[in-house]
N, C-alpha and C positions, 0 to 999 in steps of 0.2 A: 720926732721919734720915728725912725724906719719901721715899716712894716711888711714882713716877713710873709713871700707866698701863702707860707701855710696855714697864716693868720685867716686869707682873704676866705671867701663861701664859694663855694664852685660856681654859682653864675656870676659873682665877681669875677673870677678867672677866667671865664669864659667871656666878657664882655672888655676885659683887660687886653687880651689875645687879639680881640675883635679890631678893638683902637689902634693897638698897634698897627696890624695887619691893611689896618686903612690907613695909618700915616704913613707907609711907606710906599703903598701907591700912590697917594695922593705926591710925594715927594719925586716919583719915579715922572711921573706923567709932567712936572712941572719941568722938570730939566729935559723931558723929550723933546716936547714943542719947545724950550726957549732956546736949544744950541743947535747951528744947524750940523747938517746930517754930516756934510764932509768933517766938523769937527767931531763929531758922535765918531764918524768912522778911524778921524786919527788918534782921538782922544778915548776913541773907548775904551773903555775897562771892564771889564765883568763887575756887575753889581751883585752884592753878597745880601741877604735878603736870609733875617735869622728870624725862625719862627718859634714864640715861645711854647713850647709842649705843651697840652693844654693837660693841664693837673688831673689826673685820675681820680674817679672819687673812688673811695673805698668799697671794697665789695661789700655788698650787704653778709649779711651772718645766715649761713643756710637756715631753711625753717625747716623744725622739727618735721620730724613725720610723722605723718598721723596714725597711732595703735589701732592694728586690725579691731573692729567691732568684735567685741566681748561675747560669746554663745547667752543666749539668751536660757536660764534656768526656768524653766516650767514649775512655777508652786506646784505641789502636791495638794490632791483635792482634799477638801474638808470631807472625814469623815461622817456622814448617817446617821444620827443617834436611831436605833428602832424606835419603833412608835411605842410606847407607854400605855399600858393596858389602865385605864381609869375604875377602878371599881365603883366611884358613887355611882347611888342609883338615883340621885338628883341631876333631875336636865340641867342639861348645859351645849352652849352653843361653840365650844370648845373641846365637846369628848371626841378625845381618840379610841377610833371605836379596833376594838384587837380584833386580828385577826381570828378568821373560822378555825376551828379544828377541825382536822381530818375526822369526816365519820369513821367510829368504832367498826370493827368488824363485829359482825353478830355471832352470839355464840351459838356453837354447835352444840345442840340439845342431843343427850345420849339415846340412843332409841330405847322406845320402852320394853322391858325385859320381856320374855317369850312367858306369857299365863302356864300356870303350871296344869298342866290339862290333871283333872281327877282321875283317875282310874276308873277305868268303866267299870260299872253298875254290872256284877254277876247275873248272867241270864238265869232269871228263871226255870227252872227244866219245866216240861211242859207236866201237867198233871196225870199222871197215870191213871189207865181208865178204872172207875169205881168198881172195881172187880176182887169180890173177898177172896183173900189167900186160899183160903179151900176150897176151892168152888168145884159145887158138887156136879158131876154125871149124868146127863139125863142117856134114858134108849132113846133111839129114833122115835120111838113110838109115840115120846112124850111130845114131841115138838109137832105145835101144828101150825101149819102157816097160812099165813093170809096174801102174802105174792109169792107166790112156786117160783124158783132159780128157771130162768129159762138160759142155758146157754146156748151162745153164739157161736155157730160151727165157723172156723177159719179157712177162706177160701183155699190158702196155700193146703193148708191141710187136706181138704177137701179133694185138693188134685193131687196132691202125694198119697193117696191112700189113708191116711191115718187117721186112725179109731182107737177106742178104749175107752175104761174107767178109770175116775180120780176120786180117790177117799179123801174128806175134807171130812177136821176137826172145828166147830163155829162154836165162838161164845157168844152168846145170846144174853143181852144185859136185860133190867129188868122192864124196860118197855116195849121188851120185842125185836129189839134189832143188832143185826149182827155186828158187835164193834171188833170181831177177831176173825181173822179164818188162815187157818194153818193145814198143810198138806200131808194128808199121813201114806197117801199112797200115790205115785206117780202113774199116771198112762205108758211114760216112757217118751213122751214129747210135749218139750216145753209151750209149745201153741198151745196146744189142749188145758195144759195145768192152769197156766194162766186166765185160757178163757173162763176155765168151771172158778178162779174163785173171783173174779169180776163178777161173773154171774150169781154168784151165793153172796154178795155183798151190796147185789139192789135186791133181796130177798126180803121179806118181812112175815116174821113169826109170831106167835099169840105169845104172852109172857109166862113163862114157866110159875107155877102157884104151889106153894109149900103150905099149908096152914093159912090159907086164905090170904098169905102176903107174899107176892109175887120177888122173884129171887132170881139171880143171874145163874146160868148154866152153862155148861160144854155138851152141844149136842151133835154127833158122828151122823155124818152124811155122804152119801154117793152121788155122783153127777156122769153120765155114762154120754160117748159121743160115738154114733153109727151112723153107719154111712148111707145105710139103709132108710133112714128117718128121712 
């Protein structure tokens, strides 16, 4: 049974090619050396020398290509559970302990209202001096004293010229002393008035006596100031 090129394996083919390729040298080289040359030269011929094609193998089948690398998807992180506030109040070695709270602000206390001030306490007026609504009159005559008014001449006065008498009304309480004195006549200069009744007010008088019970008076008095003295 012939067999067919396409039968043979490519290094059959290739070792087929090979054979030949040597029997034909080998047959070239025996007829060079055995005929001599002048016969070579009249008898030569061209020798045809067929080579058989050596059988192509088949191309291989391209290889695929290889798919660019795929992006890589990053999972997404697991969420956090918060921590779980444990209420037992049994140890454990497992409490989640919650977190702090924020300190409260402290409350703003209202200020305390303004005390309601009482109204002041009405002054007492002072006592009026123990002096009966009628009080009687005495003369001069009745009043006698135990310190005489001495008045004080004012120097200003003194170098102005100025002199005179001052009538002075004194009330005379009942131990002798003068708790009034009012002016019933002026000198005509206020130095003067004044000094005569400073001086009728360090005065001291014996107690006017009505019925053996000594009794407040009004007794009329002069205090004279000269220059002459």
């Amino acid at each position: 049974m012939p067999v067919s090129p396409s039968d043979l394996t490519v290094s059959q083919r290739w070792a087929l090619g090979s054979a030949a390729v040597a029997a034909h040298v080998v047959v070239g080289a025996m007829i060079l050396f055995s005929t001599p040359i002048a016969d070579l030269q009249a008898e030569s011929s061209p020798i045809t020398v067929s080579l058989i094609a050596p059988i192509q193998a088949p191309p291989e089948p391209p290889k695929p290509t290889p798919e660019p690398p795929k992006p890589q998807v990053r999972p997404p992180e697991p969420i956090k559970p918060k921590p779980r506030v444990v209420s037992s109040t049994a140890p454990s070695e497992n409490k989640i302990q919650a977190e702090p709270e924020p300190p409260k602000p402290a409350p703003v206390e209202a200020p305390p209202p303004a005390p309601v001030q009482a109204p002041p306490a009405p002054v007492a007026a002072a006592p009026a001096p123990a002096t009966p609504l009628q009080t009687k009159q005495a003369a001069v005559s009745a009043v006698a004293y135990l310190i005489r008014p001495v008045p004080k001449y004012p120097e200003a006065s003194r170098r102005l010229g100025e002199s005179g008498a001052v009538g002075l009304k004194v009330l005379i309480d009942e131990s002798g002393r003068p708790v009034e004195v009012q002016i019933t006549k002026s000198s005509g200069y206020e130095r003067l008035d004044k000094a005569a009744v400073a001086a009728m007010k360090l005065a001291r008088m014996k107690p006017y006596m009505e019925g053996g019970v000594p009794r407040a008076v009004w007794a009329p008095t002069t205090l004279s100031f000269d220059l002459q003295d």
